[in-house]
PAZAPA-4460 file (N, C-alpha, C; in steps of 0.05 Angstrom, whole numbers, plus 32768, in hexadecimal, padded with zeros to 4 digits):
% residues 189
    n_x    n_y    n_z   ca_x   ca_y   ca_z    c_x    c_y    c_z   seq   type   mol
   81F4   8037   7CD2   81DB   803A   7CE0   81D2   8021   7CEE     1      X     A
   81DA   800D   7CE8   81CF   7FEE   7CEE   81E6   7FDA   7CF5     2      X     A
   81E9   7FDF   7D10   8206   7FD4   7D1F   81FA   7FB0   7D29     3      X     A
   81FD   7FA0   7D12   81F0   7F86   7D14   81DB   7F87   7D1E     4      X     A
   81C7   7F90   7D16   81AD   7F8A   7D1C   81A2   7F9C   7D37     5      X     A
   81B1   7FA4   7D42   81AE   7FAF   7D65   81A3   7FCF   7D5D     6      X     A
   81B3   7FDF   7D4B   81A5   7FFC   7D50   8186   7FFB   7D55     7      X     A
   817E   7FFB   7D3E   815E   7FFE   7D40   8150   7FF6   7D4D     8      X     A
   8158   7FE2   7D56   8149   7FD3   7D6B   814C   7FE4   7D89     9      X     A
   8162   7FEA   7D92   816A   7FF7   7DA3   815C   8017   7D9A    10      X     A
   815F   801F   7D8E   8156   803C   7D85   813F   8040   7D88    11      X     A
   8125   8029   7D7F   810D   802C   7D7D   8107   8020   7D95    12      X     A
   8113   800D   7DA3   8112   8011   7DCA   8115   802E   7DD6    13      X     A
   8122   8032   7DD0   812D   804D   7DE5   8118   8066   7DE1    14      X     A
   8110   806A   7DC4   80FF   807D   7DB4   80E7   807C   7DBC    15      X     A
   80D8   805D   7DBE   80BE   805A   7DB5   80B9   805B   7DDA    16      X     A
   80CE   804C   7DEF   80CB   8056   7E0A   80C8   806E   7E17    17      X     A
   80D3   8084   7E04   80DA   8095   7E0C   80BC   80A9   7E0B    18      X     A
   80B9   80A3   7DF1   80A1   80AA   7DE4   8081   80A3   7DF7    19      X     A
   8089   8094   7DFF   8072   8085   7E09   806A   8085   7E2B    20      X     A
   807D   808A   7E33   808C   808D   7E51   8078   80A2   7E5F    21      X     A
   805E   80A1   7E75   8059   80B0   7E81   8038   80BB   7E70    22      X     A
   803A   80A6   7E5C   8026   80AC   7E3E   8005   80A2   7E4F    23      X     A
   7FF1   80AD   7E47   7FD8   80A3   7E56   7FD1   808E   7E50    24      X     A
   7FDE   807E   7E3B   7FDF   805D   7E3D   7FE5   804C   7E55    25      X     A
   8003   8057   7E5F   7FFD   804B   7E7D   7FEF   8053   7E8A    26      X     A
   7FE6   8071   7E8C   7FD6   807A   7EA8   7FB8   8061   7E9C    27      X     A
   7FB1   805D   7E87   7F97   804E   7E88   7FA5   802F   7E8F    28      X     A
   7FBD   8026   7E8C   7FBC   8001   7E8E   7FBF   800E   7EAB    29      X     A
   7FC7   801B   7EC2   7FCA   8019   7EDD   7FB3   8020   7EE0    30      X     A
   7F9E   802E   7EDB   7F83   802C   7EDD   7F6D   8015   7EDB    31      X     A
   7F77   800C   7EC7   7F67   7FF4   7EC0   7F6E   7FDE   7ED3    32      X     A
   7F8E   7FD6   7ED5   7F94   7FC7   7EE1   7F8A   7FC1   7F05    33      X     A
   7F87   7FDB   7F0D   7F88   7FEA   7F2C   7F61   7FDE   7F32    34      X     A
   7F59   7FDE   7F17   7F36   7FD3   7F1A   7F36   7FBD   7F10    35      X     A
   7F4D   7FA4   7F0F   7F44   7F88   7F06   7F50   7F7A   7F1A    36      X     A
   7F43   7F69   7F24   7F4D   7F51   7F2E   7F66   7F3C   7F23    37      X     A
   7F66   7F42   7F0B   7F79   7F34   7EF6   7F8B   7F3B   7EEC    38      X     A
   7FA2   7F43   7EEF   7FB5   7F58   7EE1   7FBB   7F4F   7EC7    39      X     A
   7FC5   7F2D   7EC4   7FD1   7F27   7EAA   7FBB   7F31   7E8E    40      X     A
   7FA0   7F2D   7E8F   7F8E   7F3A   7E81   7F8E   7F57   7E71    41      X     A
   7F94   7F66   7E82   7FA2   7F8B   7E89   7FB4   7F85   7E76    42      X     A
   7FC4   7F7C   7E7E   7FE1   7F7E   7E71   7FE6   7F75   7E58    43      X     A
   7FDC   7F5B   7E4F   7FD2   7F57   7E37   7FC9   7F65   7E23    44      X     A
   7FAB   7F6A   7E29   7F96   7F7B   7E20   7FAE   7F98   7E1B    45      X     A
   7FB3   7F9F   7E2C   7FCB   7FB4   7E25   7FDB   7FC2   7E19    46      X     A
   7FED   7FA5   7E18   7FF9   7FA4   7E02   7FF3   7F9D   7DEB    47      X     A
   7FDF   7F8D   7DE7   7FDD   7F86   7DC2   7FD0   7FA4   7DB9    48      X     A
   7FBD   7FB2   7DD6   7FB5   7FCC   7DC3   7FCB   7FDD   7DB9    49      X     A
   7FE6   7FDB   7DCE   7FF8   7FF3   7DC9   8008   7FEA   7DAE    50      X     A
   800B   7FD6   7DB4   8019   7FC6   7D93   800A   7FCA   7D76    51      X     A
   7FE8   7FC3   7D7B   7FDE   7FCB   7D5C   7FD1   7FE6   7D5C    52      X     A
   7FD8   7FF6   7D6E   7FCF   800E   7D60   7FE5   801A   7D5C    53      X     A
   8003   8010   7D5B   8017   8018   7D55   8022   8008   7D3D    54      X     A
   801A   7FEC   7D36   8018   7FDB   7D22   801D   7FF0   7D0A    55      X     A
   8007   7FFC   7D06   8000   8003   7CE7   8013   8017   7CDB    56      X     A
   801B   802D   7CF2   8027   803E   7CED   804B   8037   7CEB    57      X     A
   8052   8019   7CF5   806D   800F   7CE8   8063   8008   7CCC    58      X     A
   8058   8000   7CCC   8053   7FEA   7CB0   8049   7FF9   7C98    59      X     A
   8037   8009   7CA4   8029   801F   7C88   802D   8036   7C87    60      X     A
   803C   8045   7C9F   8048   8062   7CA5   802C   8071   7CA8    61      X     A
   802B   808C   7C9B   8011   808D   7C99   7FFD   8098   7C8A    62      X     A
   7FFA   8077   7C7D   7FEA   8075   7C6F   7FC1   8075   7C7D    63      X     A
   7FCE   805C   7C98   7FAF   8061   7CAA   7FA8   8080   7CAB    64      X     A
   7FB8   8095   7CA3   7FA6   80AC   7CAD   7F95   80B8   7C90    65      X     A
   7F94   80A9   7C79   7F92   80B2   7C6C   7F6A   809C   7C6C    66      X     A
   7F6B   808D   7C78   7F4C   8084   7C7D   7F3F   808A   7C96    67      X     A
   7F50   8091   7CA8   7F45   8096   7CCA   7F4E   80B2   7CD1    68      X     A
   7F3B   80C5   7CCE   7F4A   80E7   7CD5   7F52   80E2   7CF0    69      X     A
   7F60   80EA   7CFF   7F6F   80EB   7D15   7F5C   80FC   7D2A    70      X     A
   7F4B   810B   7D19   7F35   811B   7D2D   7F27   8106   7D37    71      X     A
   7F14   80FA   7D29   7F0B   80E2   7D2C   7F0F   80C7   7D3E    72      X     A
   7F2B   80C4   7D3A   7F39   80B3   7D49   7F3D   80BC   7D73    73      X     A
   7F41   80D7   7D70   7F41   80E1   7D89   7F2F   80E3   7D94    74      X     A
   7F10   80E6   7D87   7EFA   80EB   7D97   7EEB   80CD   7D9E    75      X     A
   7EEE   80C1   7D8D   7EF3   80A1   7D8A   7EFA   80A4   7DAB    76      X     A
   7F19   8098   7DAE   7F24   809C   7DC7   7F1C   80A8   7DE0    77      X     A
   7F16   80BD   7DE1   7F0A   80D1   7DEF   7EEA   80CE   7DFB    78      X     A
   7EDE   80C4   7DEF   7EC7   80B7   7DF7   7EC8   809D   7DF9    79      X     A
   7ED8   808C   7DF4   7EE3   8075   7E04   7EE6   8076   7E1F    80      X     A
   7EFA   8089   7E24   7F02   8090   7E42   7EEE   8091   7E54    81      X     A
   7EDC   80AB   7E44   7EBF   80A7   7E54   7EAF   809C   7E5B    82      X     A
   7EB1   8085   7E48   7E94   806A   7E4E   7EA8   8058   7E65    83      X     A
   7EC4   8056   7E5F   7ECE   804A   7E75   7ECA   8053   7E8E    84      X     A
   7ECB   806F   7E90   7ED0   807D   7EAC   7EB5   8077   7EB2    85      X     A
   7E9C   8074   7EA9   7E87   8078   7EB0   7E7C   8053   7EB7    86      X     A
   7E87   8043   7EAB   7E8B   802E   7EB0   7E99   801B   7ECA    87      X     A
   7EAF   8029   7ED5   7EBE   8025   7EE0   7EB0   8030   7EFC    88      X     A
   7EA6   804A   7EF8   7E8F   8052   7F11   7E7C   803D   7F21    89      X     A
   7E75   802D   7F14   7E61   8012   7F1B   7E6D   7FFF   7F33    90      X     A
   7E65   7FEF   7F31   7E6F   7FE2   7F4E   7E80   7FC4   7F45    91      X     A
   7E98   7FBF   7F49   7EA1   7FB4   7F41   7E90   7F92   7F33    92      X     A
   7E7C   7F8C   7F3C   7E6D   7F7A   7F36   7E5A   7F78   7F1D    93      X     A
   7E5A   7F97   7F15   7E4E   7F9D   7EFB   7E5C   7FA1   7EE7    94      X     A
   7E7C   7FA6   7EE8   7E8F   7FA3   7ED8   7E90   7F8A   7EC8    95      X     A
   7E96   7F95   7EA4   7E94   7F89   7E90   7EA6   7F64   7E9D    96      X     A
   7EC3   7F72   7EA8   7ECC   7F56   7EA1   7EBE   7F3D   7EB9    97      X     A
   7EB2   7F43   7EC7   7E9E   7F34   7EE1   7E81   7F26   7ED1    98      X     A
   7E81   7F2F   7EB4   7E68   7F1F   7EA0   7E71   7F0E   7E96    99      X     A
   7E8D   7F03   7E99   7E93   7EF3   7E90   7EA9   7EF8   7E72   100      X     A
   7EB2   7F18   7E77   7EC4   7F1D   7E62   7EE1   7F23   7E72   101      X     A
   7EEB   7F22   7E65   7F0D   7F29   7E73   7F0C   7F4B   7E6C   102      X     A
   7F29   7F55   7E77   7F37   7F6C   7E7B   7F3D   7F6D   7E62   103      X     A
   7F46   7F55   7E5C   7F59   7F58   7E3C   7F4A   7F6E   7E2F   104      X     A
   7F2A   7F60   7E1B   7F22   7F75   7E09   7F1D   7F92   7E14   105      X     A
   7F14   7F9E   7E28   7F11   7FAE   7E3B   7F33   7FC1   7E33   106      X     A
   7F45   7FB4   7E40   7F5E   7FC2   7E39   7F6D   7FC0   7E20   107      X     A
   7F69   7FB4   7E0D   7F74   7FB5   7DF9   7F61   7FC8   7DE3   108      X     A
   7F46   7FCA   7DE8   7F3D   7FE2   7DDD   7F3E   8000   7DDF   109      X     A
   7F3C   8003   7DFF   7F3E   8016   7E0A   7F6A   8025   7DFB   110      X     A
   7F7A   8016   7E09   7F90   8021   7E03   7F95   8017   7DDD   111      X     A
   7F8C   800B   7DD6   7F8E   800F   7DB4   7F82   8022   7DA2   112      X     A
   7F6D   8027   7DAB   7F5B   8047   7DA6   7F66   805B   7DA8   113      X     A
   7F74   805C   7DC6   7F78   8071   7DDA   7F94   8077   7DC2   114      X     A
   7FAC   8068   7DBD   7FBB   806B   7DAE   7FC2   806F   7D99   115      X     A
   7FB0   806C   7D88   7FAA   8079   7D6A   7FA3   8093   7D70   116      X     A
   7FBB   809D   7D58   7FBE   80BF   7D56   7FD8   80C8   7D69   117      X     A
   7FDA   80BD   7D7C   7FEB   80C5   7D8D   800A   80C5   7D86   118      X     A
   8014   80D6   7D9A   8037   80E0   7D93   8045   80C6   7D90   119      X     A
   803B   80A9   7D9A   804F   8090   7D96   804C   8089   7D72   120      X     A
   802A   808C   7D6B   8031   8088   7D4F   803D   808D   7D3D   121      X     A
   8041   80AF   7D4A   8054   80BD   7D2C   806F   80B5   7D31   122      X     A
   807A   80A6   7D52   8092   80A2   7D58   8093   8085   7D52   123      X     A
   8086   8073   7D4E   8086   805A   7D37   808E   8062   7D1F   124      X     A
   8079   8071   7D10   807C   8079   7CF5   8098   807D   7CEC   125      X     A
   80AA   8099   7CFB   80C2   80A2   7CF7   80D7   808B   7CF8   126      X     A
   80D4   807C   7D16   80EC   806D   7D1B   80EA   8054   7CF9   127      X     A
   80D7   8042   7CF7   80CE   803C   7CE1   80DC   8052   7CBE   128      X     A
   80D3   805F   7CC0   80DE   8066   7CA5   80FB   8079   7CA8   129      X     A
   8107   807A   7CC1   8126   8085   7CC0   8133   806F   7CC0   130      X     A
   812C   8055   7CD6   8148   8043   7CD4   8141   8030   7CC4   131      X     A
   8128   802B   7CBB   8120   801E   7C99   8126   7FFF   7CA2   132      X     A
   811E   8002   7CC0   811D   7FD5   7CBE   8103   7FD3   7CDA   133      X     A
   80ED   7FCB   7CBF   80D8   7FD0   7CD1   80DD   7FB5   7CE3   134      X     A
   80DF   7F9E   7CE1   80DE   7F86   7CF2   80F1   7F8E   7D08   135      X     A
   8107   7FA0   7D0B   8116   7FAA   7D22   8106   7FC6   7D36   136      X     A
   80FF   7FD8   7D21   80EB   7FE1   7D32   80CB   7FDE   7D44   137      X     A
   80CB   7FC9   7D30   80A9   7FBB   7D38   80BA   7FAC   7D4E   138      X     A
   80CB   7F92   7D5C   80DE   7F8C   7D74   80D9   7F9E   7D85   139      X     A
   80EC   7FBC   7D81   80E5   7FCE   7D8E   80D3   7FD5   7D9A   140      X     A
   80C6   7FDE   7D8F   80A0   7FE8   7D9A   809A   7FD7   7DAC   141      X     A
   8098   7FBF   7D9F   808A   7FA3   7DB3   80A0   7FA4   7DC8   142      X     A
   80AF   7FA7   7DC3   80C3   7F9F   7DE6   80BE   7FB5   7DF2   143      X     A
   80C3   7FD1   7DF3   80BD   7FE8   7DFE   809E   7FE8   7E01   144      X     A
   808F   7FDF   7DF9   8069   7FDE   7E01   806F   7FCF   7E1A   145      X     A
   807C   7FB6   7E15   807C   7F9E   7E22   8080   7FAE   7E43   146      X     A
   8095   7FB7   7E41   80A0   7FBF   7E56   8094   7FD0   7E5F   147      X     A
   808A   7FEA   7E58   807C   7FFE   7E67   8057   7FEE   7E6F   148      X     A
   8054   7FDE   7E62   803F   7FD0   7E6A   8038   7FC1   7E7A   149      X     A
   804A   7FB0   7E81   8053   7FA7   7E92   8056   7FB2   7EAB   150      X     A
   8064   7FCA   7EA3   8064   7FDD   7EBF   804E   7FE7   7ECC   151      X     A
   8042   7FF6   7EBA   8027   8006   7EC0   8014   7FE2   7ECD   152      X     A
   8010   7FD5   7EBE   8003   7FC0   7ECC   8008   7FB7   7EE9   153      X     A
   801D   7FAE   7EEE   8026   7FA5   7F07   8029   7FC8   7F17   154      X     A
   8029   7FD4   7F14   8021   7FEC   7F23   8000   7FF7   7F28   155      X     A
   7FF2   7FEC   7F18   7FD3   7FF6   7F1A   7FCF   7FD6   7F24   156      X     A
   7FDF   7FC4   7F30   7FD1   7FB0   7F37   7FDA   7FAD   7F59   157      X     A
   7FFA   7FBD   7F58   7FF9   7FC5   7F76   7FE6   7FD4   7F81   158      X     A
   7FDF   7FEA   7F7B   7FC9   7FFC   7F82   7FB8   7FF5   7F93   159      X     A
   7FAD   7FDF   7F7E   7F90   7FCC   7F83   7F9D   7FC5   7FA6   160      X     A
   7FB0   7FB2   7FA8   7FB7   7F9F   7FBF   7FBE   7FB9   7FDA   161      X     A
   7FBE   7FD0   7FD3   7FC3   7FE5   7FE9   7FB3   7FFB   7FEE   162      X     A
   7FA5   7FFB   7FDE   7F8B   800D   7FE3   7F79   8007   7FE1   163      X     A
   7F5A   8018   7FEC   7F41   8011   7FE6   7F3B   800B   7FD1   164      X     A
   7F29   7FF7   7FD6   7F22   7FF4   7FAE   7F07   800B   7FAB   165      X     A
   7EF8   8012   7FB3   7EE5   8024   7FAD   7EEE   803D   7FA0   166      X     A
   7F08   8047   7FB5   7F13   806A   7FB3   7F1C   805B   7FA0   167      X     A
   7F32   804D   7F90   7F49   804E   7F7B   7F33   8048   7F5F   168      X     A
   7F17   8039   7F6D   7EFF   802F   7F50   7EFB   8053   7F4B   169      X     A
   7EEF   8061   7F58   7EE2   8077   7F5A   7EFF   8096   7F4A   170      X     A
   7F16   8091   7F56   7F24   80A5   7F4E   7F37   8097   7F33   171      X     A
   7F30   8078   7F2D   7F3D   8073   7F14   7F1F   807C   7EFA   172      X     A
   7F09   8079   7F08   7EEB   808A   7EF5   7EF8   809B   7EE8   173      X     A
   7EF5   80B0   7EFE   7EFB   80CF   7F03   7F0E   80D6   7EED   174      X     A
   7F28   80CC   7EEA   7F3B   80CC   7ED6   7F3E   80C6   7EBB   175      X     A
   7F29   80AF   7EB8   7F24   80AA   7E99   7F0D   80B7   7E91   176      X     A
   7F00   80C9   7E9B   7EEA   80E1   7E99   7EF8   80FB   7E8E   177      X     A
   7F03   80FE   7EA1   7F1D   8114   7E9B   7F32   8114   7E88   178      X     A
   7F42   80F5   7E84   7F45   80F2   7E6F   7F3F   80F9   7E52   179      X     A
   7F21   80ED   7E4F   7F0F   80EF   7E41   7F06   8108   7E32   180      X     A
   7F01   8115   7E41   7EFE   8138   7E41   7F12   8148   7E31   181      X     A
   7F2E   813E   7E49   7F44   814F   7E35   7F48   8147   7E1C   182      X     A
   7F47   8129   7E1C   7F4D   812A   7DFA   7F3D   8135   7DE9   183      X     A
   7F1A   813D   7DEC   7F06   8146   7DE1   7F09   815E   7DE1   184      X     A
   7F15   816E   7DF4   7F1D   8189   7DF5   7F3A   8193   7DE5   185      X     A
   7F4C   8183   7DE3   7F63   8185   7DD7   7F5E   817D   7DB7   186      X     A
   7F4E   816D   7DB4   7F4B   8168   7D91   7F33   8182   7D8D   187      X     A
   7F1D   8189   7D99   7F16   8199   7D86   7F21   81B6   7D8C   188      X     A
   7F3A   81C0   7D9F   7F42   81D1   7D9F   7F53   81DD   7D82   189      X     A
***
C-alpha cells in the first residue's frame, strides 16, 4: 500500500482534487478574489480556511460531528454567504477590507465555514483512515488546496483586470445570495 512514502500522498492529491474540483469553495475564492484589489490575501485567507476545516476530520475523523450537528454547520455557512452577498453589494469603499482589515479574515472564514460538512470532509476522513498515514494525507490536502486555490485566486483576480468592476461586484453579490439560499434550502430539505 505505501510504495516509499509516495502512495498516499499521491492518492490523497488526486482524491482530495478530485473531490474538491469545481466545489463552491472555488466559485467563492474567484469571487472574493474578482472584489479585492489584493489577491495574495484571497489566497491565503483561502487556503488556511480550506486546510482547517479539513484539519479536524484527518486528525479526529469524525469525531467534530459529534459536538457541531452538520445541520447547524450548513446554516452557519449559508447565512454567511448571505451577509457576504449582501456586503459585497456596497460600494467598494465600504467594504470590510478598505477599514483597514485584509481579505485574509474575510476569506478564510467565509471558505472555512462554507467547508465544514461538506463532501471534501468525509473525503479527508476516508483517505485518513484507509491509507492510515495521516502526516501523508494531511501533505496531500494542503498541496491539492494549495493548488486549486491558487487557481480559483489568480482567476477571480483576472476577472477583476478585464471586466467592469461594478457588473462582476454586483453579479459576484448575486451568487453568494444564491449560494446562500441553496444551501438553506438543501439542508432543511
Amino acid at each position: 500500500m505505501d510504495c516509499y512514502g509516495v502512495n498516499p500522498l499521491i492518492t490523497s492529491f488526486i482524491a482530495f482534487t478530485l473531490a474538491e474540483l469545481g466545489d463552491k469553495t472555488q466559485v467563492a475564492t474567484v469571487m472574493l478574489a474578482s472584489s479585492s484589489k489584493k489577491v495574495l490575501p484571497i489566497f491565503l485567507g483561502s487556503l488556511i480556511g480550506l486546510i482547517m476545516a479539513n484539519l479536524p476530520f484527518i486528525i479526529l475523523g469524525d469525531c467534530l460531528a459529534l459536538f457541531i450537528p452538520v445541520f447547524w454547520v450548513k446554516i452557519s455557512s449559508a447565512l454567511l454567504f448571505i451577509v457576504f452577498g449582501l456586503l459585497t453589494l456596497r460600494k467598494p469603499e465600504s467594504l470590510v477590507e478598505h477599514r483597514g482589515e485584509s481579505g485574509f479574515l474575510r476569506s478564510a472564514l467565509l471558505v472555512g465555514l462554507m467547508e465544514l460538512g461538506d463532501k471534501t470532509n468525509l473525503t479527508a476522513l476516508a483517505l485518513a483512515a484507509t491509507l492510515q498515514n495521516v502526516l501523508q494525507v494531511l501533505a496531500g490536502v494542503c498541496l491539492a488546496s494549495a493548488v486549486l486555490v491558487a487557481a480559483a485566486s489568480y482567476l477571480g483576480f483576472k476577472v477583476v483586470q478585464t471586466a467592469a468592476g461594478d457588473k462582476i461586484r454586483i453579479v459576484s453579490a448575486i451568487a453568494f445570495i444564491v449560494i446562500g439560499v441553496c444551501i438553506i434550502l438543501e439542508t432543511l430539505a
